[in-house]
C-alpha positions as YAML, in Angstrom:
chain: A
units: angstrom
residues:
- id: 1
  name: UNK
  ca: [85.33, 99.12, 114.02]
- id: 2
  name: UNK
  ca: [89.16, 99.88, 114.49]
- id: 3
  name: UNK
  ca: [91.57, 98.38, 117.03]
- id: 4
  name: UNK
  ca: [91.22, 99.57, 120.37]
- id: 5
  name: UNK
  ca: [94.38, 97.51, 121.51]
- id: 6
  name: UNK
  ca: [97.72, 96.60, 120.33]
- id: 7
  name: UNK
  ca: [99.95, 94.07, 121.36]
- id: 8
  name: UNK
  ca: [103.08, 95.26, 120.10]
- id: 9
  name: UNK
  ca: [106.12, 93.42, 120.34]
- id: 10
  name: UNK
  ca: [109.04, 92.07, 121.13]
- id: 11
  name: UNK
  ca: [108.95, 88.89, 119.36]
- id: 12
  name: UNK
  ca: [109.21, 85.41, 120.89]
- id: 13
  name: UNK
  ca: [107.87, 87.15, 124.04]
- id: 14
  name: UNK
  ca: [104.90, 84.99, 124.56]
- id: 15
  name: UNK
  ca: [102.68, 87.32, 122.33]
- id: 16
  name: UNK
  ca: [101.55, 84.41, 119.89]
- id: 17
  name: UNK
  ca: [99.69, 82.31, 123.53]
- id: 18
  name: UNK
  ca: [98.58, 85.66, 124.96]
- id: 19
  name: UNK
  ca: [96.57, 87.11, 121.52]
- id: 20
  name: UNK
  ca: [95.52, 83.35, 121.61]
- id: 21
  name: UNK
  ca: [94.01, 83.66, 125.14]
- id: 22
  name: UNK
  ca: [92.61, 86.40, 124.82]
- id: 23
  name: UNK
  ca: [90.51, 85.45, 121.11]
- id: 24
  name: UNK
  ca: [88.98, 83.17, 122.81]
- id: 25
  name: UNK
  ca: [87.38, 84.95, 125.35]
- id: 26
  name: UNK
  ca: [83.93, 86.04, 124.36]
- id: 27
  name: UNK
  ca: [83.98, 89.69, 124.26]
- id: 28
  name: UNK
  ca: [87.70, 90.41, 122.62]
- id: 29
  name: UNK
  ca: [87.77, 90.27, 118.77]
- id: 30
  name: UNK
  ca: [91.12, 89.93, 117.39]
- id: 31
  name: UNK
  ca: [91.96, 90.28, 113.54]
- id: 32
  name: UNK
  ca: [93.22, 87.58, 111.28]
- id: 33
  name: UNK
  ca: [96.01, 87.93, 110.84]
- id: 34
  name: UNK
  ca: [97.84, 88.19, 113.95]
- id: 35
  name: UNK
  ca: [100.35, 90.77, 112.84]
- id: 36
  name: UNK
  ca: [99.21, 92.41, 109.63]
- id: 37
  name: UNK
  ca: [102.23, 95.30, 110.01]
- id: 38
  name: UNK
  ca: [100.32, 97.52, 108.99]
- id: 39
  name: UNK
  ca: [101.45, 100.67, 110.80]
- id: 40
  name: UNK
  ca: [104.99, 99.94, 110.67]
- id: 41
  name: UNK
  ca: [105.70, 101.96, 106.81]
- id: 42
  name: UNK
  ca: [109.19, 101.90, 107.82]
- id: 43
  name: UNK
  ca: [108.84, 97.40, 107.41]
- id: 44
  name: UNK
  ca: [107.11, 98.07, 103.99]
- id: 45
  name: UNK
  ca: [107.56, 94.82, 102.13]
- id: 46
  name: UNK
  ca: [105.74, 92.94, 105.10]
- id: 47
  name: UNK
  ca: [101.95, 94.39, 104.90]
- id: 48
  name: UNK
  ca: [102.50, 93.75, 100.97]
- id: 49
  name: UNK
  ca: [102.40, 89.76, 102.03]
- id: 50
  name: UNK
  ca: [98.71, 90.00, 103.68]
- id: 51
  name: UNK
  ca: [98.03, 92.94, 100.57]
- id: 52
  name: UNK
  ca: [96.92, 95.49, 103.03]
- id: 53
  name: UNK
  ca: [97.49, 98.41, 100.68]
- id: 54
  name: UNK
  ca: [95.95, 101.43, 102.43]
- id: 55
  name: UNK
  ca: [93.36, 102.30, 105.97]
- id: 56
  name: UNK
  ca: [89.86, 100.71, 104.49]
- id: 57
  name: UNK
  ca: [91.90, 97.14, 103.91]
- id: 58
  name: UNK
  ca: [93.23, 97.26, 107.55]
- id: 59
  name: UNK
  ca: [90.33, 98.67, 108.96]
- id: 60
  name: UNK
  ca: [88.84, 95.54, 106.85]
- id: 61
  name: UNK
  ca: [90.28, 93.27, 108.76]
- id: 62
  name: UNK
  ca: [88.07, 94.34, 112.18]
- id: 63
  name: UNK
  ca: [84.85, 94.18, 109.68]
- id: 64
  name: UNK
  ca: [83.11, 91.08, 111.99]
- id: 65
  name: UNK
  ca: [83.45, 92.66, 115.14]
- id: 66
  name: UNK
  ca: [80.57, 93.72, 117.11]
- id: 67
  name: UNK
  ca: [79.99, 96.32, 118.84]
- id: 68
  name: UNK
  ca: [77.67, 95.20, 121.23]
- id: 69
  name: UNK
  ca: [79.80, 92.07, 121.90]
- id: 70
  name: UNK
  ca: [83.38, 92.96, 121.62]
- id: 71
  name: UNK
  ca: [84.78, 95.24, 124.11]
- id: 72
  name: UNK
  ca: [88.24, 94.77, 122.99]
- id: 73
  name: UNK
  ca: [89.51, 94.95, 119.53]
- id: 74
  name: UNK
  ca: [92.88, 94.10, 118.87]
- id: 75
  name: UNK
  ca: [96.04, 93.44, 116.65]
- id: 76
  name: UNK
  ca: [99.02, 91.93, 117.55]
- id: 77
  name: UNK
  ca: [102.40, 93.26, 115.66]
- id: 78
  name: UNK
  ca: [105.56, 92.25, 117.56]
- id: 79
  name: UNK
  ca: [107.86, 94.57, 115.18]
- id: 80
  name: UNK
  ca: [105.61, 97.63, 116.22]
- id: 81
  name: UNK
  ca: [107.77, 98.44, 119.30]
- id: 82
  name: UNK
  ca: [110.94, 98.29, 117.55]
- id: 83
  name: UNK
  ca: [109.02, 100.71, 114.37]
- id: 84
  name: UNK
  ca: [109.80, 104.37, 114.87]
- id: 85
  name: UNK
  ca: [106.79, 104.72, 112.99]
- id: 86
  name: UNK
  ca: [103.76, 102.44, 113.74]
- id: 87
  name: UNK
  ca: [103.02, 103.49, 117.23]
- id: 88
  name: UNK
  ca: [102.51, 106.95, 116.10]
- id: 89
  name: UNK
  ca: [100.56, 106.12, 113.19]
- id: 90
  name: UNK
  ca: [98.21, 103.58, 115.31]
- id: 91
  name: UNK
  ca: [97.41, 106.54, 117.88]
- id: 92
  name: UNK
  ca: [96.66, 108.58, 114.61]
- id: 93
  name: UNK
  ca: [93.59, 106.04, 113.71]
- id: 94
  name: UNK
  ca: [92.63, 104.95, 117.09]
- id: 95
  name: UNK
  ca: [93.63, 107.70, 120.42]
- id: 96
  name: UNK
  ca: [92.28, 105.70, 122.98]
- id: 97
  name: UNK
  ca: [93.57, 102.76, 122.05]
- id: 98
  name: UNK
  ca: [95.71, 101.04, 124.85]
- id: 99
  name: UNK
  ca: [99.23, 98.82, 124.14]
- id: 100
  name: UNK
  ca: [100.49, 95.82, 125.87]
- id: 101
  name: UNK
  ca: [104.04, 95.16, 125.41]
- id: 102
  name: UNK
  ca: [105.83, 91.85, 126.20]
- id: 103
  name: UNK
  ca: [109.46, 91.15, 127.20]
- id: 104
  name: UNK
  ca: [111.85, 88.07, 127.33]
- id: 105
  name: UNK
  ca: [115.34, 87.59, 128.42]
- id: 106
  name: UNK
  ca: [117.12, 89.34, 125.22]
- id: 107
  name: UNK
  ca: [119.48, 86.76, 125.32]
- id: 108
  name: UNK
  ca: [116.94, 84.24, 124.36]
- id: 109
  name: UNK
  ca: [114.49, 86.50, 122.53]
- id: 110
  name: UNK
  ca: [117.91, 87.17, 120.12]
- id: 111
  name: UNK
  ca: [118.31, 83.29, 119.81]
- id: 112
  name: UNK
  ca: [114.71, 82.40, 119.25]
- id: 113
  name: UNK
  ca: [114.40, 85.05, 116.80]
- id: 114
  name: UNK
  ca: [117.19, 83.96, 114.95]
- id: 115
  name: UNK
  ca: [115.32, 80.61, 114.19]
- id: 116
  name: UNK
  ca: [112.09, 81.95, 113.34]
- id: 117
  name: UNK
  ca: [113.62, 84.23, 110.73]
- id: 118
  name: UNK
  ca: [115.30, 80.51, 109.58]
- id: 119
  name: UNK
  ca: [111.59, 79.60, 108.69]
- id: 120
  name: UNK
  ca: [110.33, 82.28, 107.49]
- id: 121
  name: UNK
  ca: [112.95, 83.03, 104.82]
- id: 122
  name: UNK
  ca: [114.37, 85.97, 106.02]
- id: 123
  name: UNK
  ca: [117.42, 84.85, 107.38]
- id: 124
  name: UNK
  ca: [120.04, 82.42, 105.14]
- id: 125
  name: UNK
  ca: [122.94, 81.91, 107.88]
- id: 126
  name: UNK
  ca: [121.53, 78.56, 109.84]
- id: 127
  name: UNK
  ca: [124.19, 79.40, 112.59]
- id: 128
  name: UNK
  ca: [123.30, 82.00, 114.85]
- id: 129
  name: UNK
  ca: [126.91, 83.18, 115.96]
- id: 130
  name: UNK
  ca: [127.40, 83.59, 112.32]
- id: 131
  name: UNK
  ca: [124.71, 85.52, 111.75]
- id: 132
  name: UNK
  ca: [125.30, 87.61, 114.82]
- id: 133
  name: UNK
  ca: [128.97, 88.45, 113.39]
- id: 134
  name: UNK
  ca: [127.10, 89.45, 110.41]
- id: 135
  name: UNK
  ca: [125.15, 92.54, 111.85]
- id: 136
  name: UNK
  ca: [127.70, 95.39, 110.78]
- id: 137
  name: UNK
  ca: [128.00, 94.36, 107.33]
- id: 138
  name: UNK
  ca: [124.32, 93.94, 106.83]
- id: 139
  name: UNK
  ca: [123.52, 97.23, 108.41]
- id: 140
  name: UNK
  ca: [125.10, 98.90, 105.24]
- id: 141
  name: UNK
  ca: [123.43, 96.59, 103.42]
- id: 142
  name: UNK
  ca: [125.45, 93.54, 102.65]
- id: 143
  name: UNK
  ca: [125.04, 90.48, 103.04]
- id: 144
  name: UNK
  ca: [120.71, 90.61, 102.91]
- id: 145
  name: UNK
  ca: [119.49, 87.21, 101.49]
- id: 146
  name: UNK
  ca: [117.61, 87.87, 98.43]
- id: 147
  name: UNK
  ca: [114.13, 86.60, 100.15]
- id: 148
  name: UNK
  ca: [114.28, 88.68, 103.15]
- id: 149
  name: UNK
  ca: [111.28, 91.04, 103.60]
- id: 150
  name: UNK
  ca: [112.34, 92.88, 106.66]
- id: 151
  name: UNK
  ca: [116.05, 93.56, 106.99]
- id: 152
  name: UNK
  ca: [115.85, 95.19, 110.42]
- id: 153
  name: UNK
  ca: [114.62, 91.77, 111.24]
- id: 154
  name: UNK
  ca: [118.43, 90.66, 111.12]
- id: 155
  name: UNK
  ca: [119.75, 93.19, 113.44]
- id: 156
  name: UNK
  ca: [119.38, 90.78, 116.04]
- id: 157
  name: UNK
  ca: [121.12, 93.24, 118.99]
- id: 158
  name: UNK
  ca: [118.14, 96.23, 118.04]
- id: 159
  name: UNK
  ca: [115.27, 93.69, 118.16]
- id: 160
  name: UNK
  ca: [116.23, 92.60, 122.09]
- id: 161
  name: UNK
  ca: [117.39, 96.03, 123.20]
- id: 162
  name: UNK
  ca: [114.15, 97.02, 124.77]
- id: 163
  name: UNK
  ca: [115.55, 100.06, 126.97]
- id: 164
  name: UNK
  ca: [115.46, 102.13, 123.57]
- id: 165
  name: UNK
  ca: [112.17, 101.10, 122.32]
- id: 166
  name: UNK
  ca: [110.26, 101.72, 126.07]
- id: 167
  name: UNK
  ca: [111.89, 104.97, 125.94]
- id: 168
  name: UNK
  ca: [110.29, 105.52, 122.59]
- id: 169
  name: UNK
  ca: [106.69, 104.03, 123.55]
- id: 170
  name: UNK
  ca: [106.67, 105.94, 126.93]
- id: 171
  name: UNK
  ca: [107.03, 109.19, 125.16]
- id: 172
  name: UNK
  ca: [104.32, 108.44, 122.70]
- id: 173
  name: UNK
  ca: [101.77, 106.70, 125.36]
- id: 174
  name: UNK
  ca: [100.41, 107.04, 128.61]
- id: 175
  name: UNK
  ca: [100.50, 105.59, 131.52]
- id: 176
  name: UNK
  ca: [97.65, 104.34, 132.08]
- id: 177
  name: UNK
  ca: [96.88, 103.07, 128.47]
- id: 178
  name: UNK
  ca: [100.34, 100.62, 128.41]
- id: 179
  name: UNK
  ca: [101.04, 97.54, 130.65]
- id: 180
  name: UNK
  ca: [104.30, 95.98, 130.33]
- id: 181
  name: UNK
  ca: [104.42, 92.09, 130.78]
- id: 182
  name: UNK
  ca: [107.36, 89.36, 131.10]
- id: 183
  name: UNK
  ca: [107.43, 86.10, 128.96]
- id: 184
  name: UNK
  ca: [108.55, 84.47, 131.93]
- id: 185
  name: UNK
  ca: [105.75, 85.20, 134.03]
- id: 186
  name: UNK
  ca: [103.83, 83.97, 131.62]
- id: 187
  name: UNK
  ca: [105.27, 80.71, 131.81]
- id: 188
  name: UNK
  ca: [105.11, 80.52, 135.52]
- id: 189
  name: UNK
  ca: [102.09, 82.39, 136.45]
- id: 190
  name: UNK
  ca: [99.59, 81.93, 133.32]
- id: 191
  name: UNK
  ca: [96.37, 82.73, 134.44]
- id: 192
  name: UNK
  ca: [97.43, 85.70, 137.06]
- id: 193
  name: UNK
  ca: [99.14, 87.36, 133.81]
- id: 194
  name: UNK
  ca: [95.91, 86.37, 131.97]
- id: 195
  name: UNK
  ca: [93.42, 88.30, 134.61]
- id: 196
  name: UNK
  ca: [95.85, 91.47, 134.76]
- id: 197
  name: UNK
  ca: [95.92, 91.70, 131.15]
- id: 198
  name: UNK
  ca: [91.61, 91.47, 131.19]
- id: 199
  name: UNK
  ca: [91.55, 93.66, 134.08]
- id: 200
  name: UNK
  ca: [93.75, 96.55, 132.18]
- id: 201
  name: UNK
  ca: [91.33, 96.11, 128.48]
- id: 202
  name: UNK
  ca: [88.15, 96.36, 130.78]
- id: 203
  name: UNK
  ca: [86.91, 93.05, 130.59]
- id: 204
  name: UNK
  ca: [85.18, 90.59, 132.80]
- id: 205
  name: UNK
  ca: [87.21, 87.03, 133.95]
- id: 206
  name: UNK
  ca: [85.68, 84.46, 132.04]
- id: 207
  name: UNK
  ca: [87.47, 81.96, 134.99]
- id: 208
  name: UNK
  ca: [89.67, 80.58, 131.71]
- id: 209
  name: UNK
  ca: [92.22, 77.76, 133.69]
- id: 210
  name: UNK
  ca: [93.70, 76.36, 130.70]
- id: 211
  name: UNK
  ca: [96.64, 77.94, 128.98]
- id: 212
  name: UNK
  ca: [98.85, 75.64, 126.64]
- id: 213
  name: UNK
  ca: [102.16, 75.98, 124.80]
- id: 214
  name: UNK
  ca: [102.09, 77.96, 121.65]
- id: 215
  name: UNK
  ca: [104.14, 78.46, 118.93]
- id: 216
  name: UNK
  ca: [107.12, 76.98, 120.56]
- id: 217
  name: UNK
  ca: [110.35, 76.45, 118.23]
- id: 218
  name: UNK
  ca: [109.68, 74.29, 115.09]
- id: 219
  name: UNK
  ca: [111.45, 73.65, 111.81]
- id: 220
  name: UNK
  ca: [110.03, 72.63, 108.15]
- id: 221
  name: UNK
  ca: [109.76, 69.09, 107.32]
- id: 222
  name: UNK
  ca: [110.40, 70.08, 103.66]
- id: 223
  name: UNK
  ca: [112.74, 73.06, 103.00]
- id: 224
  name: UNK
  ca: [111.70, 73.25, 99.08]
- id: 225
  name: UNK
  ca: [108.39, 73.14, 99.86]
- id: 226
  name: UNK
  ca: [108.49, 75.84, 102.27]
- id: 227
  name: UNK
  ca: [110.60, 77.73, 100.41]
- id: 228
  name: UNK
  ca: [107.80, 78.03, 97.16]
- id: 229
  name: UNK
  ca: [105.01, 79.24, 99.58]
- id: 230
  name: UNK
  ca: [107.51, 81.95, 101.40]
- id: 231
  name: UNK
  ca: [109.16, 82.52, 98.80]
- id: 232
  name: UNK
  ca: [107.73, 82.01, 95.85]
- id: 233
  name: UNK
  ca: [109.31, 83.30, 92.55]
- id: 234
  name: UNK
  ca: [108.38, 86.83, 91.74]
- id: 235
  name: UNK
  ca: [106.00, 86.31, 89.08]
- id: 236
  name: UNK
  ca: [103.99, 83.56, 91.16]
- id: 237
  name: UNK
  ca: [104.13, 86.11, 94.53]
- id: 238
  name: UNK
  ca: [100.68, 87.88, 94.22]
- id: 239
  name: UNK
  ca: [98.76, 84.56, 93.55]
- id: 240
  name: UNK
  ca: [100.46, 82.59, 96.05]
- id: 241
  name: UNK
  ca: [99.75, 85.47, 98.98]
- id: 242
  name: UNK
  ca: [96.31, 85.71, 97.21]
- id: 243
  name: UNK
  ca: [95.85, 81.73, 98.03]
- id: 244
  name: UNK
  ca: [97.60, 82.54, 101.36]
- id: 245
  name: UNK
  ca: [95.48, 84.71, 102.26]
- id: 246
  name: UNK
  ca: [92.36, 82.98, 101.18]
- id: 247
  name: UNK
  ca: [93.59, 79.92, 103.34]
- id: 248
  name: UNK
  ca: [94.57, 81.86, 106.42]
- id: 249
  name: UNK
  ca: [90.56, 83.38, 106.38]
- id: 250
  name: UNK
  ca: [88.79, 80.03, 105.51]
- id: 251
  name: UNK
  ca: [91.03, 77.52, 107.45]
- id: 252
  name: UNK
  ca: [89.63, 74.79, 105.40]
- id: 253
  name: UNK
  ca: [90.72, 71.71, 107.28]
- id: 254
  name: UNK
  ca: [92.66, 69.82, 104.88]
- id: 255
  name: UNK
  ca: [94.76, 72.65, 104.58]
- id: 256
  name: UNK
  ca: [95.20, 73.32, 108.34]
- id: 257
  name: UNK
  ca: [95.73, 69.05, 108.42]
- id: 258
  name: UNK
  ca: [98.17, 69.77, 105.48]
- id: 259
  name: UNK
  ca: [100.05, 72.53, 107.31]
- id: 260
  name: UNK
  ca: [100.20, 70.82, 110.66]
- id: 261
  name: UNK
  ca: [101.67, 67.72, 108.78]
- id: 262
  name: UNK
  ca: [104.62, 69.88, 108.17]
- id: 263
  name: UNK
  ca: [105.36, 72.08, 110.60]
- id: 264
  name: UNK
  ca: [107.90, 69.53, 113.38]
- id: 265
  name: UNK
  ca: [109.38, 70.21, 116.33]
- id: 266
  name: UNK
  ca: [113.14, 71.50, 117.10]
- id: 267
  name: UNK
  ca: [115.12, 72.29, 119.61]
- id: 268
  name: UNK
  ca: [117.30, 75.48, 119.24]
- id: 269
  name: UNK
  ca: [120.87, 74.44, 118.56]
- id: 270
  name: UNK
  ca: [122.94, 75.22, 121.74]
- id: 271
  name: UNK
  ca: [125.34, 78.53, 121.95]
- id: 272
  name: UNK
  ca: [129.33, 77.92, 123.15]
- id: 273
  name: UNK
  ca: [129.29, 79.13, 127.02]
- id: 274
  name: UNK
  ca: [131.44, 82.06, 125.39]
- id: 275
  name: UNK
  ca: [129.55, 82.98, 123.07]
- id: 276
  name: UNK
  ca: [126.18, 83.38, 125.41]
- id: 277
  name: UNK
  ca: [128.80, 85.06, 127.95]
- id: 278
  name: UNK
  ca: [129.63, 87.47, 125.32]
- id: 279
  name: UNK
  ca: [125.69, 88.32, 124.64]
- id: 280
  name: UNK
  ca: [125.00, 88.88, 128.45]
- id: 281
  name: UNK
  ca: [127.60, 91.37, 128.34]
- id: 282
  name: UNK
  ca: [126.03, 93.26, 125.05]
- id: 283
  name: UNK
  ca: [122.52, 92.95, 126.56]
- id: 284
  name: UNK
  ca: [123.59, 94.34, 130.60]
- id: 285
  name: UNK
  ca: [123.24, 98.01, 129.90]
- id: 286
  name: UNK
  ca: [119.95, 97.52, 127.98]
- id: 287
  name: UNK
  ca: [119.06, 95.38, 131.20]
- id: 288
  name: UNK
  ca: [120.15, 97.88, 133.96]
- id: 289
  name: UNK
  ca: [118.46, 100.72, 132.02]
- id: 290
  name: UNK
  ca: [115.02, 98.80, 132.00]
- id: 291
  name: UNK
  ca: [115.45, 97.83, 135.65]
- id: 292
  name: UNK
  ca: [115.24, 101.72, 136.44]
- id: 293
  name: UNK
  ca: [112.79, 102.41, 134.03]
- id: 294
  name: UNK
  ca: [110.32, 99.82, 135.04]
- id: 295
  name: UNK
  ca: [111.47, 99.87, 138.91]
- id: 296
  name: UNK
  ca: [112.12, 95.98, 138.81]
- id: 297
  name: UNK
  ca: [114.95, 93.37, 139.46]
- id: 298
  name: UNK
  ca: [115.89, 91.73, 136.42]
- id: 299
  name: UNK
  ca: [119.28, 89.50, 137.80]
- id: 300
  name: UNK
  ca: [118.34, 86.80, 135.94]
- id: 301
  name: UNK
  ca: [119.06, 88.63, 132.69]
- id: 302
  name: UNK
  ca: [122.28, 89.71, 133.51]
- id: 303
  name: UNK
  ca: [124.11, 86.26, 133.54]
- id: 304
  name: UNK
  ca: [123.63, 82.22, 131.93]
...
């Protein structure tokens, strides 16, 4: 089988507790791993880390879904929506296939992001102003820690401005085959977001009332050890994503015991009030743009 849905983005946007929702229902199938990037060819170091070389190792990945069970098929890429590629390319393999998209306050979406690309070695400068000042010189290419898989990933101001990637996706996809959803509803509302997004993939309420936190912010308790499974040194990189991968299929428990062991809590570090005033001003005109685009009041966007 091949996807029939995508979730596609943005990051931090509650995409990691909604693919979780909806794997557990009985008739979705959703591939491990969560984002394999595959479509994205304009990423192309980050399908190398799950060694998804070419269409029969992606469409791998779907191998244990059944048709008579699984209505919904699905994938869950969070850079797709910010690609100029992948959309295109997933309509190419599957032309039916429908696309839910998920949205945060950029302000915050910028700030979480900034963390998680602390942990997973893409980013080097711990202080997010800092590496928010850093944008123009690493657009031309300076500046790029030697780890980083993804430098688009540190062009924190194109991964929250969501007006120019909707205006991308609406073009490609119809109406009736893309829902847009808001992290914040998700937080407040869980289960009504929960039955709208089974309603739109076709499937049956399975009456699910629990919905807990997940992947909220977190932080290595060792920083060298993290860094030689992210990062391992070039010669070691092929067996350690081999092992990677291996462990990520299997879930053996003492690994999963092992990982949980290490991954701890943390609190984002705080933003000056003018700095976050000065990122509320960047992100308005993305904001006002989306609010005629998707016909909604987004106030609480525009200001701390």
């Amino acid at each position: 089988m091949t996807p029939n849905f995508f979730i596609i983005g943005a990051p931090k946007c509650g995409t990691s507790a909604l693919a979780q929702y909806l794997a557990d229902h009985d008739h979705v199938f959703f591939c491990n791993p969560k984002e394999p990037f595959y479509f994205s060819d304009d990423y192309p170091e980050l399908s190398k880390q799950h060694e998804i070389p070419d269409d029969a190792s992606y469409i791998a990945l779907f191998s244990d879904a059944d048709p008579a069970k699984h209505i919904a098929v699905g994938e869950g890429s969070t850079n797709y929506l910010a690609s100029k590629t992948a959309i295109k390319r997933a309509l190419e393999m599957s032309p039916d296939s429908k696309f839910i998209v998920m949205l945060r306050n950029p302000v915050h979406v910028a700030h979480a992001f900034h963390m998680e690309q602390i942990w997973d070695r893409n980013e080097d400068e711990k202080d997010f102003e800092a590496a928010w000042r850093l944008q123009d010189q690493r657009v031309k290419g300076d500046r790029i820690p030697e780890a980083c898989l993804a430098p688009q990933f540190l062009q924190y101001r194109d991964v929250a401005s969501y007006a120019d990637q909707l205006e991308r996706f609406f073009a490609l996809v119809p109406e009736d085959r893309r829902m847009v959803l808001f992290q914040e509803d998700l937080k407040t509302s869980p289960r009504e977001i929960y039955v709208r997004t089974l309603t739109f993939l076709g499937l049956d309420d399975d009456r699910r009332d629990h919905f807990p936190v997940v992947n909220a912010s977190h932080s290595h308790r060792f920083e060298w050890l993290a860094n030689a499974v992210l990062r391992p040194p070039k010669i070691l990189e092929p067996l350690i994503w081999r092992f990677r991968t291996w462990a990520r299929n299997t879930k053996p428990w003492y690994i999963e015991a092992i990982k949980a062991k290490l991954r701890v809590k943390k609190k984002r570090d705080d933003m000056s009030d003018a700095f976050e005033a000065e990122l509320y001003g960047y992100f308005k005109p993305q904001v006002e743009r989306l609010e005629t685009m998707l016909e909604t009041d987004l106030s609480g966007w525009k200001q701390p």
